[in-house]
N, C-alpha and C positions, 0 to 999 in steps of 0.2 A: 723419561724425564718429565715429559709433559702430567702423566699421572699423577704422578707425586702430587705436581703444583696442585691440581682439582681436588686434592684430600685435604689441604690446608683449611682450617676454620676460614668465616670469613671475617670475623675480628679477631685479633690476638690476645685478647684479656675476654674472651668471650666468657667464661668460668666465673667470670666475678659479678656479674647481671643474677646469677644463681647463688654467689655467697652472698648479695647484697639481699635479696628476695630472704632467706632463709634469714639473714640476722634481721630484718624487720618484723619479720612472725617470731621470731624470739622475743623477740623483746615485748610483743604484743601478748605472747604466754607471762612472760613475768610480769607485765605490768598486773593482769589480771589474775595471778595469785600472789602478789604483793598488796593487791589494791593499789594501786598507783597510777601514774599515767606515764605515755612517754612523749614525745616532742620531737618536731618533725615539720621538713618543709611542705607547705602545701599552697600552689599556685603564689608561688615567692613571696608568702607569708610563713611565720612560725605557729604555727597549732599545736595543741594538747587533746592528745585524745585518751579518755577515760574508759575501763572497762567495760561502760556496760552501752558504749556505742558513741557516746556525745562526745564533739569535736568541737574545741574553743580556743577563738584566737587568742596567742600571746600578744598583750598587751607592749608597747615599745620600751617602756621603763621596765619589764622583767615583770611585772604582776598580771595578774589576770582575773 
């Protein structure tokens, strides 16, 4: 019985750190063959980052 418990992960949504990883590098492929950008928390602000590396804050009113 004791075995069992030592094979359990040690988070229970551990899987999802890996889907979340994987859909931010998606969406960093389509921005950059869309030419687009995407938008994203960064140090509890919203940023825009553009394909070819430059990271810009969002502005409060939605512009930037």
């Amino acid at each position: 019985m004791l075995e069992e418990q030592n094979n359990v992960p040690k988070r229970k949504f551990a899987w999802a750190d890996k889907w979340v990883k994987m859909t931010g590098e998606r969406a960093r492929i389509d921005a950059k063959v869309n030419n687009t950008y995407i938008v994203y928390e960064k140090n509890g602000k919203l940023v825009k980052e553009y394909p070819n590396g430059d990271i810009v804050p969002l502005m409060n009113d939605g512009e930037s």
